[in-house]
MARBA-3410 file (N, C-alpha, C, O; in Angstrom, 1 decimal):
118
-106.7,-219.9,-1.0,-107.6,-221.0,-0.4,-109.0,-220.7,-0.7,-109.4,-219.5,-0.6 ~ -109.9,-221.6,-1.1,-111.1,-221.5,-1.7,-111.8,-222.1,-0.4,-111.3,-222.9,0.4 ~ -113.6,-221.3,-0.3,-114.4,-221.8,0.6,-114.4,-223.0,0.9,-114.6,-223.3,2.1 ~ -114.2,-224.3,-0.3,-114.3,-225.3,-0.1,-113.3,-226.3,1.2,-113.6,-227.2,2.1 ~ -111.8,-225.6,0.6,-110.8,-226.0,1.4,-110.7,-225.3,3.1,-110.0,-225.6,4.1
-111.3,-224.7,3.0,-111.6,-224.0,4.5,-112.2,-224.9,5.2,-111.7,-225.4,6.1 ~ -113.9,-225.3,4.7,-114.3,-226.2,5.6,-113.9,-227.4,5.2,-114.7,-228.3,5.6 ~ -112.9,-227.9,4.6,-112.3,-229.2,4.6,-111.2,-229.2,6.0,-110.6,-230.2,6.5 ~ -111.0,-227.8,6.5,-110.1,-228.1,7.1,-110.5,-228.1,8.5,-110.0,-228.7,9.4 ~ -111.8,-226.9,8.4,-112.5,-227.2,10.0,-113.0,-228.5,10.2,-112.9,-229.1,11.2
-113.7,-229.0,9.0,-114.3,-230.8,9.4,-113.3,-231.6,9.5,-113.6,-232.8,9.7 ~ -112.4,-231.5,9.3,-111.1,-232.2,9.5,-110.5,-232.9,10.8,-110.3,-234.1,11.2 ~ -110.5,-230.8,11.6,-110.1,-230.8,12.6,-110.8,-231.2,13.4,-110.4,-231.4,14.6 ~ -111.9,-231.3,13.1,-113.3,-231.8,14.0,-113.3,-233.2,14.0,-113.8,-233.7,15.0 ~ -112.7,-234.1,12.9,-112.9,-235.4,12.8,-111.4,-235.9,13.9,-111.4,-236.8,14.7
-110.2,-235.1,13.5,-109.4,-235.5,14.3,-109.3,-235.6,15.8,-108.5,-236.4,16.3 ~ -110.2,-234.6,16.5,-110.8,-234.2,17.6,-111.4,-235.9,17.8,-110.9,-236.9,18.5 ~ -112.3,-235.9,17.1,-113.0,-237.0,18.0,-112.6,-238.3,17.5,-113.1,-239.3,18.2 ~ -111.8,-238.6,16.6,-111.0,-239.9,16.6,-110.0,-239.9,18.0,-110.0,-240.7,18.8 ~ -109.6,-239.0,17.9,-108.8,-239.0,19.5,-109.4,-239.7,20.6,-109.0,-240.6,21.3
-110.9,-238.7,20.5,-111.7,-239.6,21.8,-112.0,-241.1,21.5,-112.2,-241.8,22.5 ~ -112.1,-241.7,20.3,-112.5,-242.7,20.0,-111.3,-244.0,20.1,-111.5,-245.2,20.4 ~ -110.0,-243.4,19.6,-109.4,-244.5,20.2,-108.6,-244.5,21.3,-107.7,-245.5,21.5 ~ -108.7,-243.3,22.5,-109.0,-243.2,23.7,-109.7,-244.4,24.3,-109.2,-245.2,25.1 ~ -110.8,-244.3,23.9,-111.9,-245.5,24.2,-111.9,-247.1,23.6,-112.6,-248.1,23.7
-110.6,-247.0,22.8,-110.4,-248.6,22.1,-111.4,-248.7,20.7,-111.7,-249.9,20.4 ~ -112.0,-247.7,19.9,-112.7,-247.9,19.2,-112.4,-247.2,18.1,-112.7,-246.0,18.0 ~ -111.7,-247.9,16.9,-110.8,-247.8,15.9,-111.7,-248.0,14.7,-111.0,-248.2,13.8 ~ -113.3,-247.9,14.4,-113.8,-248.3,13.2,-113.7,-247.4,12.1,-114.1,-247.6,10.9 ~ -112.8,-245.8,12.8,-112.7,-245.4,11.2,-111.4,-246.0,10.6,-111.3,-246.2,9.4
-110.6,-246.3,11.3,-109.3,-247.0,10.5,-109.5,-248.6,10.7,-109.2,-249.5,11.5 ~ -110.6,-248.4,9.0,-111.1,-250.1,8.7,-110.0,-250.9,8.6,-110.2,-252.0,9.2 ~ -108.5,-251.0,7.9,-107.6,-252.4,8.1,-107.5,-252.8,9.5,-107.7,-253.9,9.8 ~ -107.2,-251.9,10.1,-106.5,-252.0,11.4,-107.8,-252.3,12.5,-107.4,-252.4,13.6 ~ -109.1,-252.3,12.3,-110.3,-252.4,12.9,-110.0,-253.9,12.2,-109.5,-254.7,13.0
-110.0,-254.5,10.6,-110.6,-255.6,10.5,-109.2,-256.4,10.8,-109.4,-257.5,10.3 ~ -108.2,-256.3,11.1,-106.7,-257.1,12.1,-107.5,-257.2,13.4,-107.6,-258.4,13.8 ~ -108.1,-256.4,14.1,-107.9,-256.3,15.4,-109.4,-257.7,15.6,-109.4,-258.5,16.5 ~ -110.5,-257.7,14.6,-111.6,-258.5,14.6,-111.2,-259.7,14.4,-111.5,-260.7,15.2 ~ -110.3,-259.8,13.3,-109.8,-261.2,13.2,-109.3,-262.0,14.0,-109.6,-263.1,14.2
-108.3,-261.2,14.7,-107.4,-261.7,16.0,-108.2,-261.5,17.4,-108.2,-260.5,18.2 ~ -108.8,-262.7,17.4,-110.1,-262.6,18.6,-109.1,-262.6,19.8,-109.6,-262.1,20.8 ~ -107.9,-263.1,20.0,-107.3,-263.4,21.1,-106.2,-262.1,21.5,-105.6,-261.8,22.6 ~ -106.1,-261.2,19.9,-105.3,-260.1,20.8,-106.4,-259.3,19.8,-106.0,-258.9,18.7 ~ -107.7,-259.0,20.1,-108.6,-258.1,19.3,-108.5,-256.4,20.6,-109.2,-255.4,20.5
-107.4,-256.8,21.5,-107.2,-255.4,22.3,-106.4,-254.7,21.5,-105.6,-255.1,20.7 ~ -106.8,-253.1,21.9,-105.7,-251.9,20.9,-104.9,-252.4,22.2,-105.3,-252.5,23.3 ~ -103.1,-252.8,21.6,-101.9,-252.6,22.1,-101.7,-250.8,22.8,-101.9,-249.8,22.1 ~ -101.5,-250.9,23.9,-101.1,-249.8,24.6,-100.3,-248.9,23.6,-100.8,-248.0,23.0 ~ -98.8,-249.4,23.6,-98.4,-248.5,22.3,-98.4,-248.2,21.1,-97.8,-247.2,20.6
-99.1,-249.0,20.6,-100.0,-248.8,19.1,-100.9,-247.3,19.4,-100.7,-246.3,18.8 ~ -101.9,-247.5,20.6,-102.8,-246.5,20.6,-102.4,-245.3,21.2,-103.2,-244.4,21.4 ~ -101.0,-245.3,21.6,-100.6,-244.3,21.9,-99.8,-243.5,20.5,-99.7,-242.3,20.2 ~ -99.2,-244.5,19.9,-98.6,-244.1,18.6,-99.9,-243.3,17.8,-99.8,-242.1,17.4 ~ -101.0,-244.1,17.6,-102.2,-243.5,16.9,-102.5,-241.7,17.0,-102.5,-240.8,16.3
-102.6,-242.2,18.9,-103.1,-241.3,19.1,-102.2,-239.6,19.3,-102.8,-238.5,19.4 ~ -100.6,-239.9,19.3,-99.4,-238.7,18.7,-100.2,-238.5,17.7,-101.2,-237.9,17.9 ~ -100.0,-239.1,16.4,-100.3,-239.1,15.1,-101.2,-238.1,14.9,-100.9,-237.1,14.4 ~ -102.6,-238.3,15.5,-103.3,-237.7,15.6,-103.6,-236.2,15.9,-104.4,-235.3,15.4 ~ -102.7,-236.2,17.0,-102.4,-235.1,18.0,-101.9,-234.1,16.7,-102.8,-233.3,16.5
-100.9,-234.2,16.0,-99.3,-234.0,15.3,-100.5,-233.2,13.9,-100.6,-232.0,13.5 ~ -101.2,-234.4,13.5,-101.8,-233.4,12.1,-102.7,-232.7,12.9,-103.3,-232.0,12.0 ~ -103.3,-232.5,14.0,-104.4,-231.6,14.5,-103.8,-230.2,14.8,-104.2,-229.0,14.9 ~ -102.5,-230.7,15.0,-101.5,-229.1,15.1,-101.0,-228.6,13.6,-101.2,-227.4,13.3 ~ -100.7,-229.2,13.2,-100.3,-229.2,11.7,-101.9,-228.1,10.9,-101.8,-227.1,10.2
-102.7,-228.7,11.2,-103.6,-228.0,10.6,-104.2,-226.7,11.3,-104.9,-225.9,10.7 ~ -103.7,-226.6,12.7,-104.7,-225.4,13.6,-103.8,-224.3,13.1,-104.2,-223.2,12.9 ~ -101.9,-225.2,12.7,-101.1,-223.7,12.1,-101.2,-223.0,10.7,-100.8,-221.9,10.5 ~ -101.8,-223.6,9.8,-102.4,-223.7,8.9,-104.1,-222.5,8.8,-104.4,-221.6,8.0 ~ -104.7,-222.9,9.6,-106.2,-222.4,9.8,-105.6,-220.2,11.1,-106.0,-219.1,10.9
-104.8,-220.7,12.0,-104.1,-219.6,12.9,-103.7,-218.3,11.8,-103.9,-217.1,11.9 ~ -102.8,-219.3,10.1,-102.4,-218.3,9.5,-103.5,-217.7,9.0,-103.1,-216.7,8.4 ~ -104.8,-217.8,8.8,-105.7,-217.5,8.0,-106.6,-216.0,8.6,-107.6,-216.0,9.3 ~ -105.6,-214.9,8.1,-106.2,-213.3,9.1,-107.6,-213.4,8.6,-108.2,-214.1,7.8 ~ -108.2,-212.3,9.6,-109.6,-211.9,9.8,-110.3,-211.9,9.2,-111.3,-212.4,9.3
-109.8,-210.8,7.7,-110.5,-210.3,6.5,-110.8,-211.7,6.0,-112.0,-212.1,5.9 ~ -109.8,-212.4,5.9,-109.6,-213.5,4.8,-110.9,-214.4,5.5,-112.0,-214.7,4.9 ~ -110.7,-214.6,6.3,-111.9,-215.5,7.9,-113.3,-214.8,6.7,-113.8,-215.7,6.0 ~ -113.8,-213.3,6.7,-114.7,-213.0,6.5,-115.2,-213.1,5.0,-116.4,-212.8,4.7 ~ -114.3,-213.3,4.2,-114.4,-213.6,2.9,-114.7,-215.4,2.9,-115.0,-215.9,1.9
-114.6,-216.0,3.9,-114.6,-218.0,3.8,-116.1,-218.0,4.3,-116.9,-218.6,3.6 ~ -116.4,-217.5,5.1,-117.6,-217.4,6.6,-119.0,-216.5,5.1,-120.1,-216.8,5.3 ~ -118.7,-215.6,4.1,-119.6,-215.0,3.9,-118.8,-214.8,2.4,-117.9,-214.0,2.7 ~ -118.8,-215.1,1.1,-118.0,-215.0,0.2,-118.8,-214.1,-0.7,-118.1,-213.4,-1.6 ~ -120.3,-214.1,-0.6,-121.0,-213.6,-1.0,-121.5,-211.9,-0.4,-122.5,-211.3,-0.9
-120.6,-211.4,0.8,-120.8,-210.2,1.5,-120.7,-209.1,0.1,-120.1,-209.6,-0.9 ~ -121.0,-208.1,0.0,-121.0,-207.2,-0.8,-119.9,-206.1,-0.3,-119.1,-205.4,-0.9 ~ -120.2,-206.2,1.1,-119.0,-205.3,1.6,-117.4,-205.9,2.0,-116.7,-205.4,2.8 ~ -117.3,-206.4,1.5,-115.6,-207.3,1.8,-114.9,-206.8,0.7,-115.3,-206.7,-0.4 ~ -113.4,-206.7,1.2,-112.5,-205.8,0.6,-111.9,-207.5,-0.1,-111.3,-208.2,0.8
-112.0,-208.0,-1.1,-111.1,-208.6,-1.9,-109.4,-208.3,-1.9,-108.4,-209.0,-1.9 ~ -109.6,-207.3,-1.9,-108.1,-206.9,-2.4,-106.8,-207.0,-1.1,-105.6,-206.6,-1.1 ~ -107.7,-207.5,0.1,-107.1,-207.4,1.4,-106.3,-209.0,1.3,-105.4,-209.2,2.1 ~ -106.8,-210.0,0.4,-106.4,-211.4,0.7,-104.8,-211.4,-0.1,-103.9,-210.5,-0.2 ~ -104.8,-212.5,-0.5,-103.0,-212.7,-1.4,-103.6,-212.7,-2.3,-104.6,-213.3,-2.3
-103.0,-211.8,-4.0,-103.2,-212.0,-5.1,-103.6,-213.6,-5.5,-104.6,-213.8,-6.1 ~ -102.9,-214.3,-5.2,-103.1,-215.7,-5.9,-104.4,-216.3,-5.7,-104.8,-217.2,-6.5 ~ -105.3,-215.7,-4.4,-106.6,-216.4,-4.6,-107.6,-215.4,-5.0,-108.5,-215.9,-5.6 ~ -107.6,-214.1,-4.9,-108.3,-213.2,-5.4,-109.3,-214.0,-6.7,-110.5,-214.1,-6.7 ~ -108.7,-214.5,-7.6,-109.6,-214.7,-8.6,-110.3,-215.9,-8.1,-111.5,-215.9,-8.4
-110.0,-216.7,-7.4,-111.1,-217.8,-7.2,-112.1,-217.1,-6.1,-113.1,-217.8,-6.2 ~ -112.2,-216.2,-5.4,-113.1,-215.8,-4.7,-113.8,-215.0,-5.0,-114.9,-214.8,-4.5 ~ -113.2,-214.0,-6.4,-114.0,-213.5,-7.2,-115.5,-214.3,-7.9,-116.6,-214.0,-8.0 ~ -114.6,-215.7,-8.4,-115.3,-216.3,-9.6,-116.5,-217.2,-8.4,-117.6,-217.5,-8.8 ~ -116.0,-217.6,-7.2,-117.2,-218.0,-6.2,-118.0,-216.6,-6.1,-118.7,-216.4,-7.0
-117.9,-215.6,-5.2,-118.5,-214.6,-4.9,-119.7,-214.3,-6.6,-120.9,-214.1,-6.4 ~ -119.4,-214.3,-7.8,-120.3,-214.6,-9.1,-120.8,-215.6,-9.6,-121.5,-215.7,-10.6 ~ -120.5,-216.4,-8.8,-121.1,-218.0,-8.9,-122.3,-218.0,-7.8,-122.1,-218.1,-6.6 ~ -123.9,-218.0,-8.6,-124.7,-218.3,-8.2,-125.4,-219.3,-7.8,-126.4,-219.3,-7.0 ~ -124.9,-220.3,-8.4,-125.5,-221.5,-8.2,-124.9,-221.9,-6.5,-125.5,-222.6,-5.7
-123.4,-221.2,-6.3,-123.2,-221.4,-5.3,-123.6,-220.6,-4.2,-123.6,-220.7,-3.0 ~ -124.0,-219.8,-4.9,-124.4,-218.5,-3.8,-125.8,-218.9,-3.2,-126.3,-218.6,-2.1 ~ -126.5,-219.7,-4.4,-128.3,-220.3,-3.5,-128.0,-221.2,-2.6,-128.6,-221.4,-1.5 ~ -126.9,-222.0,-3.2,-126.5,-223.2,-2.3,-126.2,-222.8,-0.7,-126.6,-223.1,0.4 ~ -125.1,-221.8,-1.2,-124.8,-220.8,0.7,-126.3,-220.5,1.2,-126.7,-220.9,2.3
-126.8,-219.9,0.4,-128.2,-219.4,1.4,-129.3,-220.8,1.8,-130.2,-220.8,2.7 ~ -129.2,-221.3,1.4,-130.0,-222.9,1.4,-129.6,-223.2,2.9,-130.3,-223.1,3.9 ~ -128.3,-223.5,2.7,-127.7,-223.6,4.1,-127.7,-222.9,5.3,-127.1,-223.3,6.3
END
């Protein structure tokens, strides 16, 4: 897993978070079809009780899906996503299969100004 896909998965989890709260509250404009059905239909422009409860499982379901996903992700590995550019991090502690991409970020400078920018 590459730095990139890490925080694709924390902003993820963050967006699923608050879509919950949002159609909690009946306010569906990130899911534009189903926001522009509900506009059209001025007479039932209400989220259906079990629609928004169906949504809102859904929702629930990949926010778990992804926390087991992010839970498998040990410490080392945490401090190699959080700081890829540390000098002191043991590489060799993650799974062979990503070793080389965190190699080839950790020597990628252009990424490495970009991390410190931030």
């Amino acid at each position: 897993m590459c730095f990139t896909s890490w925080t694709v998965f924390v902003d993820f989890l963050a967006n699923l978070q608050n879509w919950q709260m949002k159609v909690g509250a009946e306010n569906v404009a990130m899911f534009k079809n189903l926001s522009t059905v509900l506009d059209e239909n001025e007479e039932d422009s209400m989220l259906d009780l079990l629609l928004k409860t169906e949504i809102t499982q859904h929702l629930r379901s990949l926010e778990c899906e992804i926390n087991m996903y992010v839970r498998e992700f040990e410490e080392e590995e945490g401090k190699l996503v959080r700081n890829p550019f540390s000098g002191t991090l043991d590489i060799t502690t993650i799974p062979s299969d990503v070793q080389d991409e965190f190699l080839d970020l950790k020597h990628d400078s252009a990424a490495k100004d970009l991390y410190e920018e931030k």
